[in-house]
C-alpha positions in Angstrom: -14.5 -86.5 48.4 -15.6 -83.2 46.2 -16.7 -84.3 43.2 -16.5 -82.2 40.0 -19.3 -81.5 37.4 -17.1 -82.2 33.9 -20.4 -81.0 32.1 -20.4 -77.9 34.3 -17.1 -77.6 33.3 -17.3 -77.6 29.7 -20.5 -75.4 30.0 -17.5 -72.3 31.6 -15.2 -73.3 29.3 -17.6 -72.9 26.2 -19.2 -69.9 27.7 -15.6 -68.0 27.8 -14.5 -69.1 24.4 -18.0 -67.8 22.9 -17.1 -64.0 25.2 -13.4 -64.2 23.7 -15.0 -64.8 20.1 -17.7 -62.7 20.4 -14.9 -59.4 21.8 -12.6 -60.5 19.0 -15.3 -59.9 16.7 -16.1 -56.4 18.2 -12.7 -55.0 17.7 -12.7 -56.3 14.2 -16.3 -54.9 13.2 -15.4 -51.9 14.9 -11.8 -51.7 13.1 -13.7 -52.6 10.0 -15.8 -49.6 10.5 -13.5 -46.9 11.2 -11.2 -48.3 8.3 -14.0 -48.1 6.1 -15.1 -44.7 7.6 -11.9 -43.5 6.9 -12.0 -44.5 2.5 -10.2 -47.9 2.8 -11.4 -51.0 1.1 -9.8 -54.2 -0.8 -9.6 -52.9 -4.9 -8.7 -54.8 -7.7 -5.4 -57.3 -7.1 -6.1 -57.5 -3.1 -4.5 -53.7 -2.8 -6.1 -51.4 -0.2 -7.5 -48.1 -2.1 -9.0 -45.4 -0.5 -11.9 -44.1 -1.6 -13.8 -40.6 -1.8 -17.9 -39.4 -2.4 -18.6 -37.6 -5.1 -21.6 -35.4 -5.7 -23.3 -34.2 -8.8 -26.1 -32.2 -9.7 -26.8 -29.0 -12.1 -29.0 -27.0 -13.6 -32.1 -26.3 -14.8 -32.2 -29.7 -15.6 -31.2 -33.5 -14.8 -28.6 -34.4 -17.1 -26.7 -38.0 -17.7 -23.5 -38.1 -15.5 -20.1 -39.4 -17.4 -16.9 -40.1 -15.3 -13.7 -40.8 -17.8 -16.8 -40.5 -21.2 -18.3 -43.4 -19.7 -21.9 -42.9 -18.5 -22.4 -43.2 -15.0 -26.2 -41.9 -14.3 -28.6 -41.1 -16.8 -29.6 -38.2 -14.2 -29.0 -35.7 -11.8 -27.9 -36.0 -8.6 -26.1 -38.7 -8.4 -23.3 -39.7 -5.6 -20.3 -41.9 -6.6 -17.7 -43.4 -4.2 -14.6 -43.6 -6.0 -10.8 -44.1 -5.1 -8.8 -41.0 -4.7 -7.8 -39.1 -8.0 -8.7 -37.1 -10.4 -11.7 -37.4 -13.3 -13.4 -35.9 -16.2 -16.5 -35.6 -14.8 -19.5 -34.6 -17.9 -22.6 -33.9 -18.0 -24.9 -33.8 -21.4 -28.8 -32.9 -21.7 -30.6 -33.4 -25.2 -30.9 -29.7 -26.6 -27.9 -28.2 -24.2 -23.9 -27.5 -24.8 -22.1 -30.4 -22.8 -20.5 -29.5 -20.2 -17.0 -31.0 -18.4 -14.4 -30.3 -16.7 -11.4 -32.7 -14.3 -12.3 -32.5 -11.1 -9.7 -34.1 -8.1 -11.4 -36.7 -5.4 -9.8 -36.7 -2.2 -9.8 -39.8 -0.2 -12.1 -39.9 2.8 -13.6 -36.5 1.8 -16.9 -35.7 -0.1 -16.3 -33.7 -3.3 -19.6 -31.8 -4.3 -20.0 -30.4 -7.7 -23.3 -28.9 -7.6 -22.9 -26.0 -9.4 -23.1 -26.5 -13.1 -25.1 -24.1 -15.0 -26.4 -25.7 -18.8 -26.3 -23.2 -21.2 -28.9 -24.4 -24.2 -27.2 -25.0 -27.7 -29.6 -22.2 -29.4 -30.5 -19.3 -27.3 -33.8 -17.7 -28.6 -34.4 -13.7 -27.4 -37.9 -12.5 -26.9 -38.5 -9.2 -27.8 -39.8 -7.3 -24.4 -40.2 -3.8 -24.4 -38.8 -0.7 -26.6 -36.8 1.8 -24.6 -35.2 5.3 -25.2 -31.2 4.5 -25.3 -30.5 4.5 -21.6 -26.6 5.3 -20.9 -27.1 4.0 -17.1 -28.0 0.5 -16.3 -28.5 -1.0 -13.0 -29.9 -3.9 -11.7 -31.1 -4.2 -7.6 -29.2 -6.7 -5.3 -32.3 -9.3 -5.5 -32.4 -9.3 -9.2 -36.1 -8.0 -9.7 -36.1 -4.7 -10.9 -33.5 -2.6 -13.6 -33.4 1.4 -13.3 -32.8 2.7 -16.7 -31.8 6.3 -17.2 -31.5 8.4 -20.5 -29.7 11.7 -20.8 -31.6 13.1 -24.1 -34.7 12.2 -23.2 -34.0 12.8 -19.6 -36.5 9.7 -18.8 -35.7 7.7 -15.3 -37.4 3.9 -16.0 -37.9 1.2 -13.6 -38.4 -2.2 -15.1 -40.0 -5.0 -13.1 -38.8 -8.3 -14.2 -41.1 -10.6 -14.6 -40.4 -13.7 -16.9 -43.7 -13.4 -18.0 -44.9 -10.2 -17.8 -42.1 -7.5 -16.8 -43.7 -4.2 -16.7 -42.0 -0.4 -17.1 -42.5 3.0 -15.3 -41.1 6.2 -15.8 -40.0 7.8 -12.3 -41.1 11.2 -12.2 -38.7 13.0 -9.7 -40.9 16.4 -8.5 -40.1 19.5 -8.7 -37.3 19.1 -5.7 -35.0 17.6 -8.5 -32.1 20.3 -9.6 -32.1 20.9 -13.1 -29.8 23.4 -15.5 -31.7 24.5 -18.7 -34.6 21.3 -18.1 -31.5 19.0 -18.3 -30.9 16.5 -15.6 -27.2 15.9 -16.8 -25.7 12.4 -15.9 -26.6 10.2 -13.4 -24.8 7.0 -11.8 -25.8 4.7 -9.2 -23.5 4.6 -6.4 -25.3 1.7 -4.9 -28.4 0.0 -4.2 -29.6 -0.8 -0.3 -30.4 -3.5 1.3 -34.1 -3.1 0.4 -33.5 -3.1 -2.9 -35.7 -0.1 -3.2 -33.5 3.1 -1.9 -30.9 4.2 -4.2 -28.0 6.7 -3.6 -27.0 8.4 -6.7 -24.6 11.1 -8.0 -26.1 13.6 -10.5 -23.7 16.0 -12.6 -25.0 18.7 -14.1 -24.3 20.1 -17.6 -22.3 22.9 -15.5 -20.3 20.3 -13.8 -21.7 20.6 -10.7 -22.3 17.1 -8.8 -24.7 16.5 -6.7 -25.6 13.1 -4.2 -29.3 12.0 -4.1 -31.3 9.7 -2.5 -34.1 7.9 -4.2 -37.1 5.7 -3.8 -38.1 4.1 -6.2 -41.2 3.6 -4.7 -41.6 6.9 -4.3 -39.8 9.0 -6.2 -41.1 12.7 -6.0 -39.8 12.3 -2.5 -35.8 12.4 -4.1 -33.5 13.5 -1.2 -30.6 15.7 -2.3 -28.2 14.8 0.6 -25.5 17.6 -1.2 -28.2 20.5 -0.4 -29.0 19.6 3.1 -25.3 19.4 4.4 -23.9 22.0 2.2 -20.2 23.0 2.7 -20.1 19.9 4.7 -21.7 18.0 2.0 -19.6 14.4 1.4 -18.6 12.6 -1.3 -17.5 8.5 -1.4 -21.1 7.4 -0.4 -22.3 4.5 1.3 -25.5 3.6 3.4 -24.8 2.3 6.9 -26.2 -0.7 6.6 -29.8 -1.4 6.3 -30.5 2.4 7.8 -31.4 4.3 4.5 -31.4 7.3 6.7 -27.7 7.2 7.3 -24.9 7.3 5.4 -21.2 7.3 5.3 -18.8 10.0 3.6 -15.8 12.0 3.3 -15.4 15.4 3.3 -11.1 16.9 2.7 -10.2 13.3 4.4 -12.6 13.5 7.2 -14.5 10.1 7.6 -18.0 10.8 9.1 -21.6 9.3 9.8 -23.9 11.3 7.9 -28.0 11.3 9.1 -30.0 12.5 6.9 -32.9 12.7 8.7 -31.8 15.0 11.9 -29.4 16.6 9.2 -26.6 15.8 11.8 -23.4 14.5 11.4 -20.8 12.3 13.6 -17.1 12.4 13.1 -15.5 8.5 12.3 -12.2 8.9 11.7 -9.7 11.5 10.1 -6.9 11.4 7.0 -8.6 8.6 5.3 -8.1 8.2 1.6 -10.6 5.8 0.9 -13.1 3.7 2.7 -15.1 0.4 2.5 -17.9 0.3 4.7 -18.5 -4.0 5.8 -21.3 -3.6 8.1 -23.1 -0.4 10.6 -19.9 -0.6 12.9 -17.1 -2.3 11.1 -15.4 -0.2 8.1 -12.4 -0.6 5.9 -9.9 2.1 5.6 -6.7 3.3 3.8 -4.9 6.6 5.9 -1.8 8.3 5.6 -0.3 9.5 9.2 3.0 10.4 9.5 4.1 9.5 6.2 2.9 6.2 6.4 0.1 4.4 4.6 -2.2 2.4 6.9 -5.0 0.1 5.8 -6.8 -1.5 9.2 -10.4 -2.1 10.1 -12.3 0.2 12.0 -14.9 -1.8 14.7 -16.5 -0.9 17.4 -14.8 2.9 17.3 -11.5 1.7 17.6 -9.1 1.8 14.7 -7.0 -1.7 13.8 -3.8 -1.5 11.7 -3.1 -4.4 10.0 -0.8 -3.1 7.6 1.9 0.2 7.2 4.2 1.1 4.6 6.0 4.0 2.9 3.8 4.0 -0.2 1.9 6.8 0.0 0.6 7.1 -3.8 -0.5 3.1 -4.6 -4.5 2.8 -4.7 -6.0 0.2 -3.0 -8.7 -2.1 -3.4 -10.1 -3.6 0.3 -12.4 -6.3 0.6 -13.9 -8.1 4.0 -16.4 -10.7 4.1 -17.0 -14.0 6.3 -16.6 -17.6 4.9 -17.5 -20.9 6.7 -17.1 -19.1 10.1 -14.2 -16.9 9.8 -13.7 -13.2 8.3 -11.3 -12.8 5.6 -9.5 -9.0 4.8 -8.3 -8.7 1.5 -5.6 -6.3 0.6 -5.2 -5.8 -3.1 -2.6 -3.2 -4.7 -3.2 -1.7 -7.8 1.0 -2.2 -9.2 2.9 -5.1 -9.2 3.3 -6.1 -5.3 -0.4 -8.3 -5.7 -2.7 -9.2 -2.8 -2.4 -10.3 0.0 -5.1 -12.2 2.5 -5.9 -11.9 6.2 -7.8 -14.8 8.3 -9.5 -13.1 10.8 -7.4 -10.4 11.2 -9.4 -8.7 14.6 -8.1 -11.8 16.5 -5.2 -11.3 18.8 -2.0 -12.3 16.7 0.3 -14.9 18.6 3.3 -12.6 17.4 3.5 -8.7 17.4 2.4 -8.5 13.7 -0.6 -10.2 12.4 0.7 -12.5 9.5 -1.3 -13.4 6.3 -3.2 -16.4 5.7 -1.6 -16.3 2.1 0.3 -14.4 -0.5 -1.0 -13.5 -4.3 1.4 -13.0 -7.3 -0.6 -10.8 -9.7 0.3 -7.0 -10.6 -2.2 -4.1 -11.2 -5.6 -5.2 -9.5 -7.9 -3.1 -10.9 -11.2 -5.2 -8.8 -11.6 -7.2 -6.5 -15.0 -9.1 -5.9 -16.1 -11.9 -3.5 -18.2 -14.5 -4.4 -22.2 -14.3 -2.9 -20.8 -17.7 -0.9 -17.8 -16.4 0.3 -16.1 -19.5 -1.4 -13.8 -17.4 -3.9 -11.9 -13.9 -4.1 -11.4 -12.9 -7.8 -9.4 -10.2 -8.6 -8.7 -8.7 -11.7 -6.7 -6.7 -14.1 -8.2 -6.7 -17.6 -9.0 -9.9 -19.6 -6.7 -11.5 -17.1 -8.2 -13.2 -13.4 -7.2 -14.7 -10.4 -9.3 -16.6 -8.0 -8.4 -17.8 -4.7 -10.7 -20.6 -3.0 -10.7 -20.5 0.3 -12.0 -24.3 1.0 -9.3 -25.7 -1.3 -6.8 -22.8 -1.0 -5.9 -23.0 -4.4 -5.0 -20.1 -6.5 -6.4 -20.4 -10.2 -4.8 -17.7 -12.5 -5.7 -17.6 -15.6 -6.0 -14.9 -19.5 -8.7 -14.9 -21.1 -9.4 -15.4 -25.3 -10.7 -11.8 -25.4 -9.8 -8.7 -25.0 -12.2 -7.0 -22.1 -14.3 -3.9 -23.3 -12.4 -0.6 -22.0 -13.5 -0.1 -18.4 -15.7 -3.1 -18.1 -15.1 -5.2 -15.0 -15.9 -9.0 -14.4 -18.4 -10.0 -11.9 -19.7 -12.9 -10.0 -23.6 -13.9 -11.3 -23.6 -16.5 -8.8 -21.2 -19.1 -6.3 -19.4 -19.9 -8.8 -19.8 -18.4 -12.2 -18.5 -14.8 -13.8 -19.6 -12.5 -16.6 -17.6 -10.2 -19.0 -18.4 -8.4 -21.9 -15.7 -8.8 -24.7 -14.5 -5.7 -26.8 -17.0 -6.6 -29.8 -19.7 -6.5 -27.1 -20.3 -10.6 -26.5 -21.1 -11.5 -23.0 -19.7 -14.7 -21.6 -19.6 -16.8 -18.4 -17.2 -18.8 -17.0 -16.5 -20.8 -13.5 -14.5 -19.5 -10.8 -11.5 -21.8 -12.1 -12.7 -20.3 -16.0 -13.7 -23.9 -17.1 -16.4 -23.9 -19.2 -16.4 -20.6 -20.8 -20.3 -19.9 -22.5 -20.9 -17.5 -25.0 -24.3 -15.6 -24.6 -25.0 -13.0 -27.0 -24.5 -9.4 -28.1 -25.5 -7.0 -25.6 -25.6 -2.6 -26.1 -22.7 -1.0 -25.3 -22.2 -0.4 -21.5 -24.4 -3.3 -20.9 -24.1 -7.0 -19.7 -26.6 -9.6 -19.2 -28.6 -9.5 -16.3 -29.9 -12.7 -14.6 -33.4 -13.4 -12.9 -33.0 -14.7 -9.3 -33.5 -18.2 -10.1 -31.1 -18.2 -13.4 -33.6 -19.9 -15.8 -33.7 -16.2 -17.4 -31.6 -13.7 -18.4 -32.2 -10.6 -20.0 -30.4 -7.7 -22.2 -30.5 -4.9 -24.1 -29.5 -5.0 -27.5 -29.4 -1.8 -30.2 -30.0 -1.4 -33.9 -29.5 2.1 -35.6 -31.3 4.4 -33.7 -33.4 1.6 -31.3 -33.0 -0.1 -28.4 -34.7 -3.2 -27.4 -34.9 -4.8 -23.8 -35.3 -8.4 -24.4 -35.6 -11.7 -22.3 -33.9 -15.3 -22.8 -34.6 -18.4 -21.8 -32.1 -20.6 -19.8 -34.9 -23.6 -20.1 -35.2 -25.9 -23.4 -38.7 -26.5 -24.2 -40.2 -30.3 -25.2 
């Protein structure tokens, strides 16, 4: 007779029980996981909460951290997991203005506020150089230099900024430069390239006559006047193509064409455009009229898209195109009371027969629109008031400000997340994207702003006093 092992048995039995244990335990830890993965956890009273990270840092310097006035971190960066909501988040730094502002955790998702700029409570101005009255300011794309120009004096200045040393030159233009009775007239910059050292410029004469030029400021006796080479067929509504400083985009009695300077040549773009935004060498924005109809449409790759037609033949338009966490985003802006309206990626094949927006703006008589050096925000604006659309949250934040804006002056992005303006009484502020945390700076000269160095612990201005000007510097950084 078969006899059976009761040990052996128990052995099995023991051995299955510890599998079903140890497998139970496995979906639980793994359940566990993902549920805490997810935001959820046990809060106060046994309820499930769900909670959210929250990062914090600023500038120039650590500061202590207060959620709801109660201090969190005595210093910068700090990362708090919180349940979902919103909180006064603060930050304070001995010798700078506090700063705060509610900011909205959302559960499961990481909320970084990185950006905050301290603005020390006494801002001290060191007296730089003395400079003839310049009526055209303009600072270079990476921040380091500021051309000057003077219309008495008829002095061109480059100033290198340098917070501890910034050093001035006068450009001496040659001989090739057109003047009318030793006068240069008035210049503008049109806009800077991407080497920060080429500069196309319109110069009008005390006749009236304009003029487009091409400097370097490197080397400035070799000014290019692009208006004599071409002629008759000279354009106006100037843009480089791209990083090429030797090429050039213009229009000449609607015709859109590709100007090289070098070969004196030119190659026709496209015809009955009434203005133009150039995005990149081969991708341009464009407002036409054919057949009594207004159409705005990128131009890529030589052919033309229409994304937009309408009977409104007189309404100026503002066009903006830029790329944001992987996708390209077309901006249409109308300068009357029909607003903006927002493309995401427009080139892409719509699923119906008319591309549809990614979202609708309510805001009347756009006089700019600007992007911010991120991509994150679209501001647009129409006097002291502003509206900013965040792509990431797609919020729109709408909002007047305290001051009236100085006649003609226009706001502008100084970095991610922060714009200046210059009030009527000549005060430059900044203020964030959402216009939290509006700073007051100081008094600038007329027609002036503030300008920032490239790593924002300086800025610097120009300030006038009866007949002088001063060009002065400002530190963002509180000394011990």
């Amino acid at each position: 007779m078969h006899r059976v092992d009761t040990k052996d048995r128990q052995k099995t039995v023991l051995r299955i029980i510890a599998y079903a244990i140890t497998f139970i335990m496995t979906i639980i830890t793994t359940a566990l996981l993902i549920y805490l993965a997810q935001g959820y956890r046990l809060g106060s009273g046994g309820k499930v909460v769900r909670d959210g990270l929250l990062l914090v840092d600023n500038r120039p310097e650590s500061a202590s951290v207060y959620i709801n006035d109660k201090l969190e971190d005595s210093t910068a960066p700090s990362r708090f997991v919180l349940p979902a909501g919103d909180y006064k988040l603060g930050l304070k730094l001995k010798g700078y203005r506090d700063w705060s502002k509610t900011v909205r955790v959302d559960a499961s998702k990481v909320r970084e506020v990185g950006y905050p700029l301290l603005i020390p409570n006494k801002l001290n101005s060191e007296h730089i150089l003395s400079i003839k009255t310049p009526e055209m300011i303009s600072q270079s794309g990476d921040r380091k230099k500021i051309l000057t120009y003077s219309q008495d004096s008829g002095d061109i200045q480059l100033i290198d900024l340098n917070a501890k040393n910034s050093k001035i030159k006068s450009l001496d233009l040659g001989p090739s430069i057109v003047k009318e009775e030793g006068k240069l007239g008035v210049l503008k910059v049109i806009e800077w390239a991407l080497n920060n050292k080429n500069i196309l410029l319109e110069q009008t004469l005390p006749s009236g006559k304009t003029q487009i030029l091409s400097l370097d400021v490197e080397n400035p006796t070799e000014v290019i006047n692009i208006t004599a080479i071409f002629g008759e067929q000279s354009p106006l509504d100037v843009h480089f193509v791209g990083d090429n400083t030797n090429q050039i985009y213009g229009i000449k009695d609607g015709t859109l064409a590709r100007y090289d300077i070098k070969a004196q040549s030119l190659t026709l773009v496209m015809q009955n455009i009434i203005s133009y935004q150039p995005y990149s060498d081969d991708t341009i924005l464009f407002v036409r009229n054919v057949d009594d109809k207004r159409e705005i449409g990128i131009y890529k790759d030589h052919n033309a898209y229409v994304i937009e037609s309408s009977d409104h033949l007189d309404v100026p338009v503002n066009l903006s195109y830029h790329e944001y966490d992987q996708h390209h985003y077309f901006v249409i802006a109308n300068s009357d009371d029909s607003g903006a309206v927002i493309y995401k990626d427009p080139l892409k094949k719509p699923i119906l027969k008319k591309q549809l927006p990614l979202v609708k703006l309510k805001f009347s008589n756009i006089g700019k629109i600007e992007t911010s050096g991120s991509g994150q925000f679209i501001m647009l604006q129409n006097s002291n008031q502003v509206s900013v659309y965040d792509l990431r949250d797609l919020f729109n934040y709408q909002n007047t400000l305290p001051f009236e804006i100085l006649g003609g002056s226009r706001l502008g992005w100084i970095d991610d997340h922060r714009i200046q303006a210059v009030s009527t009484d000549n005060s430059s502020y900044i203020f964030e994207y959402d216009s939290a945390n509006l700073q007051l700076l100081s008094v600038v000269m007329p027609g002036s702003k503030a300008y920032f160095s490239r790593d924002y612990k300086t800025y610097y201005s120009f300030t006038q006093k009866d007949n002088d000007t001063t060009f002065n510097m400002t530190s963002l950084i509180v000394e011990d």
